[in-house]
N, C-alpha and C positions, 0 to 999 in steps of 0.2 A: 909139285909146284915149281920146282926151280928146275924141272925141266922145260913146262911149260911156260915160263916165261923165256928163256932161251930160244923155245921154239917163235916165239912169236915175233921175238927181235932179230932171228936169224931170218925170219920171212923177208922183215923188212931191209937186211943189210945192215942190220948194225951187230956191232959185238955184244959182248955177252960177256962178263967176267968170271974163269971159272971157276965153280965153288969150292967154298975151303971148308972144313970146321965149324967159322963162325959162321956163316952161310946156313948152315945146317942148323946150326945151335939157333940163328934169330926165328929161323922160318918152322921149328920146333915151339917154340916159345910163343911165335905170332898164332900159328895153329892152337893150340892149347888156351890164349887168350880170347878169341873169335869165340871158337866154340865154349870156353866159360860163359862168355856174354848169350851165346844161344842155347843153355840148356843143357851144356856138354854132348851137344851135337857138333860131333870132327868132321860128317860126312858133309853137315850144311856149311861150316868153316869152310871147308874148302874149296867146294863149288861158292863161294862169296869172294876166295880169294883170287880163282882161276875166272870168276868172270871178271873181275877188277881188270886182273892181268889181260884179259882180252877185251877191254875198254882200250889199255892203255896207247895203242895208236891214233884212239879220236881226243887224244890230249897228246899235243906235242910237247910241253912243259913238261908232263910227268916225265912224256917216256925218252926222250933226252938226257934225263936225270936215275933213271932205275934203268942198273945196268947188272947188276945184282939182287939178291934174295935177302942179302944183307944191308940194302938200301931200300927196299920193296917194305921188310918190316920195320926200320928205323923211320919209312916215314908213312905209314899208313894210316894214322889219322887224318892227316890230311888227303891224303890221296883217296880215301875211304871218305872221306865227305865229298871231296870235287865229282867223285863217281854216284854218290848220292843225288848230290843236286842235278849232272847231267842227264841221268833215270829219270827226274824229276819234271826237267828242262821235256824230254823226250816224250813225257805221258803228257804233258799239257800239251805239246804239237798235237799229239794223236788225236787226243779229247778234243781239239778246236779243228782239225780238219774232218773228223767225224761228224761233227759237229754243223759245218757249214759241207760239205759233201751234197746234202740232198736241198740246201739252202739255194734258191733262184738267186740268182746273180741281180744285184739293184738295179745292174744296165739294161734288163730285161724286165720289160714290164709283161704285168698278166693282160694273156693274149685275149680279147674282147671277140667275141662273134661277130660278123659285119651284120646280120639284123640286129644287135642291139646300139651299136657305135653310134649312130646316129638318131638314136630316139632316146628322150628322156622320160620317165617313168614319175608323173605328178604324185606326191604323197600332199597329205594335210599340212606338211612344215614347209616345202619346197615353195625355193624363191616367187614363182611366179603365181603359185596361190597364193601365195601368203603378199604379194602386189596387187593383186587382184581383190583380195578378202581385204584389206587394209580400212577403204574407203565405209565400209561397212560393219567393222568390226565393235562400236558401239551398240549399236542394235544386238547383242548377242549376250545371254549371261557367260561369263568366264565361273561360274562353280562346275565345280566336278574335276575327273581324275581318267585320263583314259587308262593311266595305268591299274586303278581298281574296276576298269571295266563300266566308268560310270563318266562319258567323256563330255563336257560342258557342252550346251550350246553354238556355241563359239567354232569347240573341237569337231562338231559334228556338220556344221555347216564347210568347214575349209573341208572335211573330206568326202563330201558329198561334193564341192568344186573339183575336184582334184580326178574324181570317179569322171566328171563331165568334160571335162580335159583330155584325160585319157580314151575316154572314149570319143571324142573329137579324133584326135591322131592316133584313131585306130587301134589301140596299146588295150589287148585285157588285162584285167587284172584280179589275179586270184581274190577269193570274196573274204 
């Protein structure tokens, strides 16, 4: 561990203070608490501690300040939540660009075939039966339900306008 963080601060040009004793003794003490917290797993402790350590160049604040193995465990709760939250920070990028990845772009609209762009397809609710049907919609009982399959007088004359429209402008339409 306290070679591995040496190595990673000597990549960068910075010093490295070299270890003494206490050094030893915190980064002993740090290991042995990690892994209490996991189960007395020393092997997971420390692959927790050596990815920390190879976080610490995407935080400038830590790694300006852990210049040592003796500062690394004096202040790793904190530094062990800031690498938290950035893990954290890092899955929700991934989750929202995975996410919008296969999502069309809203500047792109869905592309329309040129035979339909210009023809409107009449149903029984659509504006211009339903302008058409208006003047005549008294004449008609309104009971019934097209959604029980029992569609009122009413429902059944706008879709029978609607069939002679379409087929006016050409347009079939499935039955």
């Amino acid at each position: 561990m306290i070679s591995h963080l040496a190595s990673v601060r000597s990549k960068l040009s910075l010093t490295t203070a070299e270890p003494t004793k206490r050094d030893l003794d915190r980064t002993g003490r740090l290991i042995a608490r990690i892994a209490e917290a996991n189960g007395n797993d020393h092997p997971a402790a420390l692959a927790l501690i050596l990815a920390v350590i190879d976080w610490l160049p995407a935080n400038t604040y830590w790694l300006g300040r852990i210049d040592s193995a003796r500062r690394l465990a004096g202040n790793w709760d904190a530094i062990a939540n800031d690498w938290t939250i950035s893990q954290l920070e890092r899955q929700r990028e991934r989750d929202a660009a995975a996410r919008n990845r296969d999502r069309r772009p809203s500047s792109k609209p869905t592309p329309v075939p040129d035979r339909h762009s210009d023809r409107h397809v009449h149903s029984f609710m659509c504006e211009h039966v339903l302008t058409d049907m208006k003047p005549h919609e008294a004449e008609y009982d309104h009971e019934g339900s097209l959604r029980n399959g029992h569609p009122s007088e009413w429902q059944a004359a706008c879709m029978r306008h609607a069939d002679e429209l379409n087929k006016r402008d050409g347009i079939e339409v499935a039955a």
